[in-house]
C-alpha positions as CSV (number, residue, x, y, z in Angstrom):
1,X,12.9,-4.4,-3.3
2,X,13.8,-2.0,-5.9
3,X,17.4,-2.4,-8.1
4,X,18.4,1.1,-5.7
5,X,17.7,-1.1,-2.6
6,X,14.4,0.7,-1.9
7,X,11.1,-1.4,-0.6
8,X,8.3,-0.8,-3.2
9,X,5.0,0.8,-1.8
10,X,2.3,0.0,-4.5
11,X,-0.1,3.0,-3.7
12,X,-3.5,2.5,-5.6
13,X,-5.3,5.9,-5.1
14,X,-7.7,7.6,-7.9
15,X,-7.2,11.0,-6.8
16,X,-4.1,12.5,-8.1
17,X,-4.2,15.3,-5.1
18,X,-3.9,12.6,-2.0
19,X,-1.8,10.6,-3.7
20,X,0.4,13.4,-3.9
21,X,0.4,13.9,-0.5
22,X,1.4,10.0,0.2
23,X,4.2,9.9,-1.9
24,X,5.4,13.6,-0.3
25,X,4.3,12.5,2.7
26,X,7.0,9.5,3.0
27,X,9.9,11.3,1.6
28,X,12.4,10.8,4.3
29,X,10.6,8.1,6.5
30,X,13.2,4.8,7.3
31,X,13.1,2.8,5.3
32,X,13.6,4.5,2.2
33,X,10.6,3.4,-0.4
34,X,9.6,4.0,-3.6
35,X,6.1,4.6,-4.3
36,X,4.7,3.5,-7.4
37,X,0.8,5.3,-7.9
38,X,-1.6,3.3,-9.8
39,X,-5.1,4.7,-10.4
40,X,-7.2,1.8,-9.2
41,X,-8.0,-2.4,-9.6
42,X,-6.6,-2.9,-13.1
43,X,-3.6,-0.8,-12.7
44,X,-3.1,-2.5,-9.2
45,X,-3.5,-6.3,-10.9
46,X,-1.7,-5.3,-14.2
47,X,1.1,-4.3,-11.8
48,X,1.3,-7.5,-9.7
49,X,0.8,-9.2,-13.1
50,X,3.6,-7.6,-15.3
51,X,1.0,-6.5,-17.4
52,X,1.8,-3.7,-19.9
53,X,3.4,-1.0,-19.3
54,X,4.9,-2.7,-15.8
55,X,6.2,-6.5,-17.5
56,X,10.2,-5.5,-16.6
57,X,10.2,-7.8,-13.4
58,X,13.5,-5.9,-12.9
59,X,12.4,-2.4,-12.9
60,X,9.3,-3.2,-11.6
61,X,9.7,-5.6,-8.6
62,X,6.8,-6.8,-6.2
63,X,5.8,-4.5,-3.3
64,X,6.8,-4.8,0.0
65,X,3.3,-3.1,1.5
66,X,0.4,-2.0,-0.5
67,X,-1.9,1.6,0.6
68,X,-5.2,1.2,-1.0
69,X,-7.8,3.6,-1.1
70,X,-11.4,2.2,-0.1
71,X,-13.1,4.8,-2.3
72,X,-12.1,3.5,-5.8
73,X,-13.8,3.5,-9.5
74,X,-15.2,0.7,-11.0
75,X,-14.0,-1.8,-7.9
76,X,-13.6,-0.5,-4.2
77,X,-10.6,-1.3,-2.0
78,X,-11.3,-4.0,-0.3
79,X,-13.0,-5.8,-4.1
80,X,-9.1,-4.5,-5.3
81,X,-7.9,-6.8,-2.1
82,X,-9.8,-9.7,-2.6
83,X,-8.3,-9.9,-6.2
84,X,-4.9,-9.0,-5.3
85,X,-4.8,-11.9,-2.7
86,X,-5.7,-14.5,-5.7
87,X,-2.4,-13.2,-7.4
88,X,0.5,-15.5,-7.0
89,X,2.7,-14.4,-4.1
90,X,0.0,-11.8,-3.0
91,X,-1.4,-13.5,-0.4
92,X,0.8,-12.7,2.6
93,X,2.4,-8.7,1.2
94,X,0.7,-6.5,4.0
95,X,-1.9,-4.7,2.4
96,X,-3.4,-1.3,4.2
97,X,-6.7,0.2,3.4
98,X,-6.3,3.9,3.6
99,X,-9.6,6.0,3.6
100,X,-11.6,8.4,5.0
101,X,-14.6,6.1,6.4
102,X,-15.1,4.8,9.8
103,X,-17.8,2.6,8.8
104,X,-18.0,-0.6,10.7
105,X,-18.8,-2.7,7.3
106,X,-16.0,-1.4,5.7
107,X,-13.3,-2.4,8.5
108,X,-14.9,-6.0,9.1
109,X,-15.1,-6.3,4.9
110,X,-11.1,-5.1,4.5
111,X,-10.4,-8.0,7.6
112,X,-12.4,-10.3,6.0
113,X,-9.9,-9.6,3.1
114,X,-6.7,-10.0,5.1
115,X,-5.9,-6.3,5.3
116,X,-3.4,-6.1,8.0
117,X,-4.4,-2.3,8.9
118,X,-7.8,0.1,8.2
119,X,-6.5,3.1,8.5
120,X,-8.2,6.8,8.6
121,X,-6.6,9.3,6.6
122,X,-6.2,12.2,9.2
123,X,-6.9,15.6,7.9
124,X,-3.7,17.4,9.0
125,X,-0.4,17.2,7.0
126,X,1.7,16.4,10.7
127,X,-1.0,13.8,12.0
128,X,-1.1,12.3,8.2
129,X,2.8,11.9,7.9
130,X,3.0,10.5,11.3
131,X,0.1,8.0,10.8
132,X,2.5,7.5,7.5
133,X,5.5,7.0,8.9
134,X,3.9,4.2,11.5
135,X,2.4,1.8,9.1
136,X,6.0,1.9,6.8
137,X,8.0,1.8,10.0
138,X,5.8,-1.2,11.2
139,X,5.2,-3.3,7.7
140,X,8.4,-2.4,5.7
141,X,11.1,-2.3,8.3
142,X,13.4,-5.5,9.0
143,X,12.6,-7.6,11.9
144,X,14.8,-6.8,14.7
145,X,17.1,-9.4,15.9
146,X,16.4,-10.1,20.0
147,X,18.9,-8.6,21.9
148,X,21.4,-10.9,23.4
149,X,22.2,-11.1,27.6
């Protein structure tokens, strides 16, 4: 959680375009979030890591869900997941692969990796913001208390 009481969303996409769209795209979506963009594996791990320029623990706190691309540089998404899960305190912060394949390997290699969602980016803005707006509502949000009789 953020020192404004926002949950962090580290988003780790390479192309400056979609991850435009993300961080537009959850303007406005319970709970509030702030999305910091990194541009693949070593800005994800120098993140988690307090690695220059993000070593402030206070201004830079740990995420509450991670979006990763699967179509990175150098490392994919689900390589990027396999290292982030050996980061202290990494292991159990829902992790989402966000991408635009439907290949079988991928989906079984980003389980494999303890992603809790594999999800296809949509190609319209509405169906995008709503597929959005499900995986923050459903990994960010509070658990609800049961209702008492």
């Amino acid at each position: 959680m953020s020192s404004d009481g926002r949950a962090v969303v580290l988003l780790v996409e390479d192309d400056e375009d979609h991850a435009e769209l993300v961080s537009r795209a959850l303007v406005g979506i319970p709970p509030p979030a702030r999305v910091v963009h990194v541009r693949d594996g070593a800005g994800a791990l120098a993140y988690l890591q307090h690695r220059v320029p993000w070593q402030d623990v206070g201004s830079h706190p740990p995420p509450g869900l991670i979006l990763l691309d699967l179509r990175l540089p150098r490392q994919d998404g689900v390589e990027v997941l396999a290292r982030i899960r050996e980061v202290a305190g990494m292991t159990e912060v829902p992790a989402v692969i966000l991408t635009t394949s439907e290949a079988e390997r991928d989906i079984v290699r980003a389980r494999e990796c303890k992603a809790v969602a594999y999800a296809v980016k949509p190609v319209g803005h509405e169906a995008f913001r709503s597929l959005l707006q499900e995986l923050v509502t459903r990994w960010l949000s509070p658990p609800q208390e049961p209702a008492r009789a």
